[in-house]
N, C-alpha and C positions, 0 to 999 in steps of 0.2 A: 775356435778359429776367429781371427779378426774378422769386420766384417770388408767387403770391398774396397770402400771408402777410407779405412783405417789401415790396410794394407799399400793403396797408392799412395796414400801419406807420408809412410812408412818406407818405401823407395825413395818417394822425394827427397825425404828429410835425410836420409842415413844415406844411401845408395848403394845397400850391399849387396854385391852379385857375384854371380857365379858364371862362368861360361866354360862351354862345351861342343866345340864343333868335331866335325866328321872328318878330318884330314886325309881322310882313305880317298875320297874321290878329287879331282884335279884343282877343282874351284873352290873348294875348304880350304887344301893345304896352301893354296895360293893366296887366299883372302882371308887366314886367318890372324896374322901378323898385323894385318889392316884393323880388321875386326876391335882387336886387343888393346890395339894403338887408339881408335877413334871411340873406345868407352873409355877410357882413360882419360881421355881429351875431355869427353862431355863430365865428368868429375863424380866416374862411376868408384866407389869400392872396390877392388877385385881381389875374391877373398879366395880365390883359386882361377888358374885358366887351363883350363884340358884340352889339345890337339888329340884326336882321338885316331891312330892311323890305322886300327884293325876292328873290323866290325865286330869282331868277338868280344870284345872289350869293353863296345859302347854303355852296355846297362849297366855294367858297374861302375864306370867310370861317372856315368850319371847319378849312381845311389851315392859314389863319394862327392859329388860336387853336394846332390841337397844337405847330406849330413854336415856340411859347413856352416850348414843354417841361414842363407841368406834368404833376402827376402824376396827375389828375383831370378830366378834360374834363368839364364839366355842361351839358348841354345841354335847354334848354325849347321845346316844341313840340309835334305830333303824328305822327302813326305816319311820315308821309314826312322828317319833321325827323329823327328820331329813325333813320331806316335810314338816311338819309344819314351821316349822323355812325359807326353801328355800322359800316360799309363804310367809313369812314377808319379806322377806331381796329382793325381786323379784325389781328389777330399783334403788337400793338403794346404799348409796354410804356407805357401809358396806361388808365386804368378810364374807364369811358363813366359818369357820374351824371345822371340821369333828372329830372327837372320836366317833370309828364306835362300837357300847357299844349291837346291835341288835344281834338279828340270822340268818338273811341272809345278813343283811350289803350290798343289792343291790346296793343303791347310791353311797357309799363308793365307794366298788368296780369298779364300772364305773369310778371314777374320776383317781382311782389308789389310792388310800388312804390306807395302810398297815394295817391290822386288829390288828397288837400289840402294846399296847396301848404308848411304850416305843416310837416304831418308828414314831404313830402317831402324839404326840408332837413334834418330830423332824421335820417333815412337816411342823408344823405350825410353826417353829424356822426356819425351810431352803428352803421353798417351796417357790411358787411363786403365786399372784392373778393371775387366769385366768377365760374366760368368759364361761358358759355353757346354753345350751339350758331347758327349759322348755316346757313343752306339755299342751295343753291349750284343755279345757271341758268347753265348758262356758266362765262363768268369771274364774273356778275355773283351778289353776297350778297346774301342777302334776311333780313329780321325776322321777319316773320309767313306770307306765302302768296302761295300762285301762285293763279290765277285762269283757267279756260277756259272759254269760251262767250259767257253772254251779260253775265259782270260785267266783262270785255275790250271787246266791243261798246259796252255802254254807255260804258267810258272815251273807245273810236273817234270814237264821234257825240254826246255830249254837247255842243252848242253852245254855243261864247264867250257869246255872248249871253244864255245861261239860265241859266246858271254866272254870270255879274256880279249877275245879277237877284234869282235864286232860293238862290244860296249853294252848300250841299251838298243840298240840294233838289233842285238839277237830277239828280244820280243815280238816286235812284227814279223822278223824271218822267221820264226816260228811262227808262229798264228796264219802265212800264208800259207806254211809248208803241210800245218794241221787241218787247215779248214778245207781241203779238197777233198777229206774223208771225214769230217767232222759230221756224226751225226746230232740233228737236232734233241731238243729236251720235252718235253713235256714238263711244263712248271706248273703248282698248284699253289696258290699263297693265299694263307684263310690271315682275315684282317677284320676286327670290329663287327664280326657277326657276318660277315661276307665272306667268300669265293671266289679269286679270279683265277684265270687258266689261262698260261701261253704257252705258244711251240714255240721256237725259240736255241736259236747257240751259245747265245749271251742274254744273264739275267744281272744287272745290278742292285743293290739296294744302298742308297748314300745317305750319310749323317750330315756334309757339309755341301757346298754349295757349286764345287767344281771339279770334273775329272778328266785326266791328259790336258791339266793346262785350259781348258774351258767352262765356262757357266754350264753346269746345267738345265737350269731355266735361270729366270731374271730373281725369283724369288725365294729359291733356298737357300739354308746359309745354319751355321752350327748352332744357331742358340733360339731355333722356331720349336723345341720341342716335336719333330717331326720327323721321321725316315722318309723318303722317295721312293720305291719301289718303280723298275722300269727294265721290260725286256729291248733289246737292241735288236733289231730284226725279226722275221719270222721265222719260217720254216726253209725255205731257201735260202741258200748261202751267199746270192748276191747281196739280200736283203740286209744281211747283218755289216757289207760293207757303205749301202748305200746312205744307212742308217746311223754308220760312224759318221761319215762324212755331214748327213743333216744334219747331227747333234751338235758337232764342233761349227758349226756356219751359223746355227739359230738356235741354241741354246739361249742365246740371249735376251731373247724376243719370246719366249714360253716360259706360261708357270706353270705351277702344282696342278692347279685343275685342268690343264691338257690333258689328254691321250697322247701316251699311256699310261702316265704318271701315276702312280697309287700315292700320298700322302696320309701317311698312319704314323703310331706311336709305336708299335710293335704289331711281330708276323709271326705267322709258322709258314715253311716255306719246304716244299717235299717235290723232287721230281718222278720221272718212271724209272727211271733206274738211277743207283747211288751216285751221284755228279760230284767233282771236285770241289773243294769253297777254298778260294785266295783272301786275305781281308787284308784290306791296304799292301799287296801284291806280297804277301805270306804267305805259304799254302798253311791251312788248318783244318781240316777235317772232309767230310761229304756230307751231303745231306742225307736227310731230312735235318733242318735247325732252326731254333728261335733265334729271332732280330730282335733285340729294343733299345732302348735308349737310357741311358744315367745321365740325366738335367742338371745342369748347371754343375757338372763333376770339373770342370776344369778352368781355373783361374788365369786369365791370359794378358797380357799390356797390349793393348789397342788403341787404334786411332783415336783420338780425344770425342772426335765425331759418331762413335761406333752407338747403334742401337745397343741398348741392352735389358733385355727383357726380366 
């Protein structure tokens, strides 16, 4: 593999890309003509352009964009477009380029990727390759977070039907409609030779730096070599909503070494009874499971400004 350096060169000088948006959701298929149009402009290569209009379709449609061989894969979408794509491109000597096209634009955000679509391209025209971390379930890499309790459930029983109707609506209406019987978890997550135990309805664990569109704290971010570990309330079920609400208002203002925060490199993580696990709002299995991280697994175009460890 080239190294960094040799790769954003390598863009510079050739500009060969590929792109791949998600045209299944309202704001792809309407911004993707733009998209196409305004790399074009900046005096990109386009050595393929895929409108993607059925999600079944997307992983492959992305194995055909990298097998073009460019040196750039650009991909428009939201957080699930956008991990699909980082879990192809994961040790490869391709940079992943972001047109953050979702509604909370979690990954984005973390990398620092400007959510309008004008400045976006300019990233990919001025920005730099830099390395970011991946969180590892298994064989399987993830973007942003694992999920235990009741943000798993709700993925379970959210019904087709309220989901066609309601949009992404149906998540909350589920989650209020579960959480009147939701019973709590007993969590156990051994970590670096330590113990911790919550009760708990929501347990997160995050690779990057933001979720629903918010900071976590002021200080995490994909490429600190670090997981987050952090339950959302306690045992009361007011708890877990007042706790939504503090995170999204002062996330910003908190780091790692608050409460509750765990900052580790990897977990084992087991509750009292088998609990759902969602990973970047997938369902994938139950617990008990290993969390860890794959460092510097994924090559990204970033702000010219962007730390990179």
């Amino acid at each position: 593999m080239r190294t960094k350096q040799e790769l954003g060169a390598a863009i510079r000088r050739e500009r060969r890309v590929a792109l791949v948006v998600n045209a299944h959701s309202r704001r792809g298929r309407r911004l993707y003509e733009g998209a196409r149009l305004r790399l074009a402009a900046a005096g990109f290569t386009l050595l393929g352009t895929y409108p993607v209009d059925r999600p079944d379709e997307l992983e492959r449609t992305l194995a055909a964009a990298a097998d073009l061989g460019p040196d750039l894969l650009i991909v428009g979408g939201g957080d699930g477009t956008i991990g699909a794509a980082a879990r192809l491109l994961a040790h490869r000597d391709i940079a992943l380029g972001l047109l953050p096209l979702g509604t909370t634009n979690n990954f984005a955000r973390t990398v620092g990727i400007p959510l309008d679509l004008d400045a976006a391209v300019a990233v990919l025209t001025d920005g730099k390759v830099i390395d970011v971390d991946l969180g590892l379930v298994g064989n399987l890499r993830f973007t942003n977070h694992v999920g235990i309790g009741l943000s798993a459930d709700v993925m379970r029983t959210a019904s087709p039907r309220l989901k066609r109707v309601t949009g992404r609506l149906a998540y909350p209406i589920t989650a209020l409609a579960l959480l009147t019987r939701h019973r709590p978890l007993r969590a156990s997550v051994r970590a670096e030779g330590r113990e911790h135990e919550f009760v708990t309805h929501q347990l997160y664990v995050a690779n990057g730096g933001f979720h629903a569109g918010r900071p976590i704290t002021a200080d995490a971010d994909a490429d600190d070599r670090l997981l987050v570990a952090y339950p959302v309330g306690g045992r009361a079920r007011r708890e877990l909503l007042r706790d939504t609400a503090r995170n999204a208002a002062t996330g910003y203002r908190r780091t790692v070494r608050d409460e509750p925060f765990l900052a580790v490199r990897q977990l084992w993580l087991e509750t009292d009874r088998p609990a759902p696990v969602e990973v970047d709002g997938e369902l994938y299995g139950e617990t008990p499971i290993r969390i860890g991280l794959d460092p510097n697994a994924l090559r990204v175009m970033a702000p010219a400004d962007s730390p990179d460890r």
